[in-house]
C-alpha positions as CSV (number, residue, x, y, z in Angstrom):
1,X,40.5,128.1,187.3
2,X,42.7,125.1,186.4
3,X,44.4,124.4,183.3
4,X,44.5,120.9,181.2
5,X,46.2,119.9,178.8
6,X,44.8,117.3,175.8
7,X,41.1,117.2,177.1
8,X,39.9,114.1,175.5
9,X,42.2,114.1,172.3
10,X,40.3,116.9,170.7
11,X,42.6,119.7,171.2
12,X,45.7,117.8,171.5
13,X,48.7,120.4,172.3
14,X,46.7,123.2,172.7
15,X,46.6,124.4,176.2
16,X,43.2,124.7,177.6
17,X,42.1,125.9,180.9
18,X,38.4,124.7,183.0
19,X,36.6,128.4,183.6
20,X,33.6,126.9,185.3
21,X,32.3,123.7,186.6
22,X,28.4,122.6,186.5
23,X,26.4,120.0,188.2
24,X,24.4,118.8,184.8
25,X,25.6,118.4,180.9
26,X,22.3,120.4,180.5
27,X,23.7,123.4,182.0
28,X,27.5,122.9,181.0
29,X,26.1,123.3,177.5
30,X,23.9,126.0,177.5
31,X,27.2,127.6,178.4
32,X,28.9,126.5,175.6
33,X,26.5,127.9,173.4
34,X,27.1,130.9,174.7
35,X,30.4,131.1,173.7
36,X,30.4,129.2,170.8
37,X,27.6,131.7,169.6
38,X,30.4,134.7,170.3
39,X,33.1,132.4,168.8
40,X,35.5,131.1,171.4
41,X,36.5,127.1,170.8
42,X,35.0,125.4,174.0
43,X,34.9,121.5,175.4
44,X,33.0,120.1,177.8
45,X,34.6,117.3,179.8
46,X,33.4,115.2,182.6
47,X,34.3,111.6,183.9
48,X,30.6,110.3,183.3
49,X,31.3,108.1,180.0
50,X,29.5,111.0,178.5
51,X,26.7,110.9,181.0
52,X,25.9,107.4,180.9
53,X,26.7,107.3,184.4
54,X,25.0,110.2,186.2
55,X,26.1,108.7,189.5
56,X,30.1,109.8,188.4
57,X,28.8,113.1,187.5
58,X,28.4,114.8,190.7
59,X,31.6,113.7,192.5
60,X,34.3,115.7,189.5
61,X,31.6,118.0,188.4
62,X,30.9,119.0,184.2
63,X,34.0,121.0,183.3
64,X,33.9,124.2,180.7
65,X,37.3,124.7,179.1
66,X,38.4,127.2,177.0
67,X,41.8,127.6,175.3
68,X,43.9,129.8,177.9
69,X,44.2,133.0,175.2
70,X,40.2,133.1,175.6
71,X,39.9,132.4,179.1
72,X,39.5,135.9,180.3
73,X,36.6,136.6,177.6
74,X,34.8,133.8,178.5
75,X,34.7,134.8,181.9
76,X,33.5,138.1,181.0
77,X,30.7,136.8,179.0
78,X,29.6,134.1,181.1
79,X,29.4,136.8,183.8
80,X,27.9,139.1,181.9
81,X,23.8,139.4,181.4
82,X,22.4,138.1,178.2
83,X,19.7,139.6,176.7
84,X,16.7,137.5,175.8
85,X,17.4,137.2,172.5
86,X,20.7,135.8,173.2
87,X,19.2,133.5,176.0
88,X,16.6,131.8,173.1
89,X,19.4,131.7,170.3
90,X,22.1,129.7,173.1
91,X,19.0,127.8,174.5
92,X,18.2,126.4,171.0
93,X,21.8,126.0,170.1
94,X,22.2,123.7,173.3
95,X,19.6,121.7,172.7
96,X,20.4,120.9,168.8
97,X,24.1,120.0,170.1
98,X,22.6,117.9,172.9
99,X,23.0,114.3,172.6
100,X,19.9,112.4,172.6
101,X,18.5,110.6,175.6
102,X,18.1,107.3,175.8
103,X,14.9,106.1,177.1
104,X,14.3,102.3,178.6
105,X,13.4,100.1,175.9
106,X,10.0,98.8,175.5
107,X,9.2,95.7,177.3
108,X,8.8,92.9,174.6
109,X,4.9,91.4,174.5
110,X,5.2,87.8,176.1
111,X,4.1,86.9,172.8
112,X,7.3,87.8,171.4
113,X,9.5,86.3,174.3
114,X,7.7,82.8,174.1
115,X,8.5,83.2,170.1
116,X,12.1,83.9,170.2
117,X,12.4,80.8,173.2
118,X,10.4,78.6,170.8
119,X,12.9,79.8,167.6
120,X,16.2,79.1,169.8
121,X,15.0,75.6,170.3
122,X,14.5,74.9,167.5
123,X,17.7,76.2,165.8
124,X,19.6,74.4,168.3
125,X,17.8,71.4,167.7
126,X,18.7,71.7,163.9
127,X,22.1,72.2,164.3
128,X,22.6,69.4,166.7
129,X,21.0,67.3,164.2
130,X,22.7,68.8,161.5
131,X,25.5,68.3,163.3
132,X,25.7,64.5,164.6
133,X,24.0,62.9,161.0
134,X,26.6,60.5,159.2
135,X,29.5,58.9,160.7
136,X,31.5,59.6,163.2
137,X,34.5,57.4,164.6
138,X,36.6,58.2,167.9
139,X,39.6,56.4,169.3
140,X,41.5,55.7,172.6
141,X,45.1,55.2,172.7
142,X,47.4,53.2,174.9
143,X,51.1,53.3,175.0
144,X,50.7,54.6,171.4
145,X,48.2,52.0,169.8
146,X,44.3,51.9,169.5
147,X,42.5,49.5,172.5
148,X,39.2,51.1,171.9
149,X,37.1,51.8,169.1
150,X,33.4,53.8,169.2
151,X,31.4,54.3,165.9
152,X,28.7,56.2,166.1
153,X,25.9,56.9,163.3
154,X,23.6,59.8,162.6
155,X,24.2,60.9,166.8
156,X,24.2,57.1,168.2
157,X,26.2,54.7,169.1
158,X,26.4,52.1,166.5
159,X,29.6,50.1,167.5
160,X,32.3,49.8,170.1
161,X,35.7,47.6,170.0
162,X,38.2,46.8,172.3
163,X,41.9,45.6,171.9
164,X,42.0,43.7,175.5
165,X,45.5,42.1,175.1
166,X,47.2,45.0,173.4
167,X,48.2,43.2,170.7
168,X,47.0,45.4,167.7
169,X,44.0,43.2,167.1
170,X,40.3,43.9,168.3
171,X,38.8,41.4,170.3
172,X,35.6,42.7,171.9
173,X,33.0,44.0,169.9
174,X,29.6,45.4,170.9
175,X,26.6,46.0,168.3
176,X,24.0,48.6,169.0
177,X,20.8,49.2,167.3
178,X,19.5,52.7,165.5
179,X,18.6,54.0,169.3
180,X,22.0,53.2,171.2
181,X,20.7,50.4,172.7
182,X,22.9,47.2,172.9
183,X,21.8,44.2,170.7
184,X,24.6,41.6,170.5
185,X,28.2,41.1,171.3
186,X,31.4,39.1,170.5
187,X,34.3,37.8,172.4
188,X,37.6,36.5,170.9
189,X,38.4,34.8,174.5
190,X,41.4,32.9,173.3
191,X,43.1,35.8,171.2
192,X,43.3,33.8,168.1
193,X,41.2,35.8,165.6
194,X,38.2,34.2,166.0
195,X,35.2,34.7,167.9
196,X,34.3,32.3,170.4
197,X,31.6,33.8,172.7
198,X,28.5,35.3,171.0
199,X,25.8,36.9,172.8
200,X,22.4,38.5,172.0
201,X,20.4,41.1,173.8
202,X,16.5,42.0,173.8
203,X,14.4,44.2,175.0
204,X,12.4,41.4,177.4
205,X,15.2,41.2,179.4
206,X,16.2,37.7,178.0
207,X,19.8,37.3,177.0
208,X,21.2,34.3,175.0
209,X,25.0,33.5,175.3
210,X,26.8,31.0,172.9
211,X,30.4,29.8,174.0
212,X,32.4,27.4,171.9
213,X,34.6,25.7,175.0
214,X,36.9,23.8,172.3
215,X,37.5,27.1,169.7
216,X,36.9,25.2,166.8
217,X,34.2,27.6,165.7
218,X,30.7,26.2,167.0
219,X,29.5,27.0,169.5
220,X,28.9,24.0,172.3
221,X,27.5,26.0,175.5
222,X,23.8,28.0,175.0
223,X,23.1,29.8,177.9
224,X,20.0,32.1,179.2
225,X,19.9,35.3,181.6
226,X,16.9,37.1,182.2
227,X,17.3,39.9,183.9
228,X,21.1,39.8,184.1
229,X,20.8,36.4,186.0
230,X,21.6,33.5,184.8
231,X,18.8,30.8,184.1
232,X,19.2,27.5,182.2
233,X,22.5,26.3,180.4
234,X,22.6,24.0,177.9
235,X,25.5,21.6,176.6
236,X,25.3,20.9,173.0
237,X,28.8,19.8,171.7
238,X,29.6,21.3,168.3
239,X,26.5,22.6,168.0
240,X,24.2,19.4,168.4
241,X,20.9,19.6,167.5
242,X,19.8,17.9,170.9
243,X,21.3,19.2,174.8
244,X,22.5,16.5,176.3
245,X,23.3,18.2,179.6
246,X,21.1,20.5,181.3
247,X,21.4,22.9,184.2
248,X,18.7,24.8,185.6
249,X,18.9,28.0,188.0
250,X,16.5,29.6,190.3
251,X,17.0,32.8,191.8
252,X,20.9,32.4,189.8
253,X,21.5,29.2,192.3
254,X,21.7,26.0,190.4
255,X,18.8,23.8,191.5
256,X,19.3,21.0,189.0
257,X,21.0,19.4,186.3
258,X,19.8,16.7,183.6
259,X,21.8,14.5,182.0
260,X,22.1,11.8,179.0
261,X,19.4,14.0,176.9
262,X,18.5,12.9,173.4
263,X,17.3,13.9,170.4
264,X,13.1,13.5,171.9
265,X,14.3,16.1,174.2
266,X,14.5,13.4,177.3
267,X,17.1,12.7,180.3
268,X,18.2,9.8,181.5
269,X,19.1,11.3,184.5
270,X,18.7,14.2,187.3
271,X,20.3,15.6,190.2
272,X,18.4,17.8,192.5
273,X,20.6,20.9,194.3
274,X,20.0,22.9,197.6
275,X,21.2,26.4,197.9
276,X,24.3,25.1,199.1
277,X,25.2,22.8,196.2
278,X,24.8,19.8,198.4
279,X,22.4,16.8,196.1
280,X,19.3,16.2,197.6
281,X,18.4,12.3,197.7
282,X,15.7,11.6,195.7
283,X,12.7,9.0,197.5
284,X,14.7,8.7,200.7
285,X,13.2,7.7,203.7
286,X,15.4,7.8,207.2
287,X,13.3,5.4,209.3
288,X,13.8,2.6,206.8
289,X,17.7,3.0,206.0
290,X,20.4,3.6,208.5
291,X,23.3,4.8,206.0
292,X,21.2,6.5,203.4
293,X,23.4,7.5,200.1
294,X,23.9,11.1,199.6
295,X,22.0,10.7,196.2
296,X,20.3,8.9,194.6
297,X,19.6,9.4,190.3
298,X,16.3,8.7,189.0
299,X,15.9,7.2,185.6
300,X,13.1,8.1,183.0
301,X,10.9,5.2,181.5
302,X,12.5,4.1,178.6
């Protein structure tokens, strides 16, 4: 018989002693019926987290304690015969104290499952729209001052800007369209304010880039990519309604160039290029020359 002391905080300062240990709460409390229906103060205590754990139960036991005056008449009456009467009263006063078992819980119909998965998306989809409609604007700092810009609008990107010289002014922008994708873009090459390089995107493939060489505002350079790679360039100073210089480009390698266009949308010259930028000679013919030229322009009728 061992004695406690503050079992559980129920009967703090009241010393209690264990009479009996059981192997089940079933049988620890038809014992404290027993002498709860004779009127001694009993506890059952066991390090089972109240028999949750059944696997903790076996290794301390279920401990019966009584408060040490009682201890002796417990021990009588639990070692004493009951008569039947007694035995259906205690059994029936055990099993009203009992706690109620917990059962597993029903398995949820697939029905239900495939329900609450369908409800979770969309919630989160709702909130995320909820959450990224309007504008937003982020930043990135450098030594203390902005260099980068991004805008976005109802969850895309709408803008981005760059401060490339650190000088407090933005000088690179990029425009998207309503689905993040790029569609043009600006350059203030010369840091002056301005914008000098324009460019435009499409879905094709095809983009156009404008560069004003002299800064003066118009643009004098119009060149095509497709692809990324670069395919015609044409010279039109201050934005001339004619090219009168033209490069073409296969595979990204300049193959030719045409100059002295005019406003009919004719050259009076061209120069033919292999891979290597070397000219090729137009009409010539070793056998009949010794020192062929390294080039020779062809003119346009007139």
């Amino acid at each position: 018989m061992a004695s406690d002391s503050g079992n559980g905080g129920l009967h703090d300062e009241v010393k209690t002693v264990t009479i009996r240990t059981f192997t089940s709460h079933d049988a620890a409390n038809i014992a404290r019926s027993n002498l709860e229906a004779h009127g001694i103060e009993c506890w059952v205590n066991a390090d089972d987290c109240g028999g949750w754990y059944t696997n903790l139960t076996a290794p301390g036991g279920v401990r019966l304690s009584v408060r040490a005056s009682d201890a002796e008449a417990a021990i009588a009456l639990l070692n004493s015969q009951a008569s039947p009467a007694e035995i259906n009263q205690i059994e029936t006063a055990a099993v009203a104290s009992a706690s109620p078992e917990t059962g597993p819980l029903k398995k949820l119909a697939w029905v239900q499952i495939l329900l609450g998965i369908v409800m979770g998306v969309i919630l989160c989809l709702l909130y995320q729209s909820v959450s990224n409609f309007g504008a937003k604007t982020y930043y990135h700092y450098v030594h203390g001052k902005i260099n980068k810009k991004w805008i976005y609008r109802n969850g895309y990107e709408a803008e981005f800007s760059e401060d490339r010289n650190l000088d407090g002014v933005m000088d690179y922008w990029v425009h998207y369209d309503a689905y993040g994708r790029e569609s043009s873009a600006e350059y203030d090459n010369n840091f002056d304010g301005k914008v000098d390089e324009w460019w435009t995107f499409s879905d094709s493939g095809t983009y156009i880039a404008q560069d004003d060489t002299d800064f003066n505002g118009i643009p004098d350079v119009v060149s095509t990519y497709k692809n990324k790679m670069i395919q015609q360039v044409d010279i039109k100073p201050n934005g001339s309604k004619f090219t009168t210089t033209r490069e073409i480009f296969k595979n990204g390698v300049l193959t030719e160039i045409l100059r002295g266009g005019d406003s009919n949308g004719n050259f009076k010259a061209e120069v033919h290029y292999d891979p290597f930028f070397n000219p090729i000679p137009i009409n010539f013919n070793p056998i009949s020359s010794n020192a062929p030229t390294a080039f020779q322009l062809s003119s346009s009728p007139k």
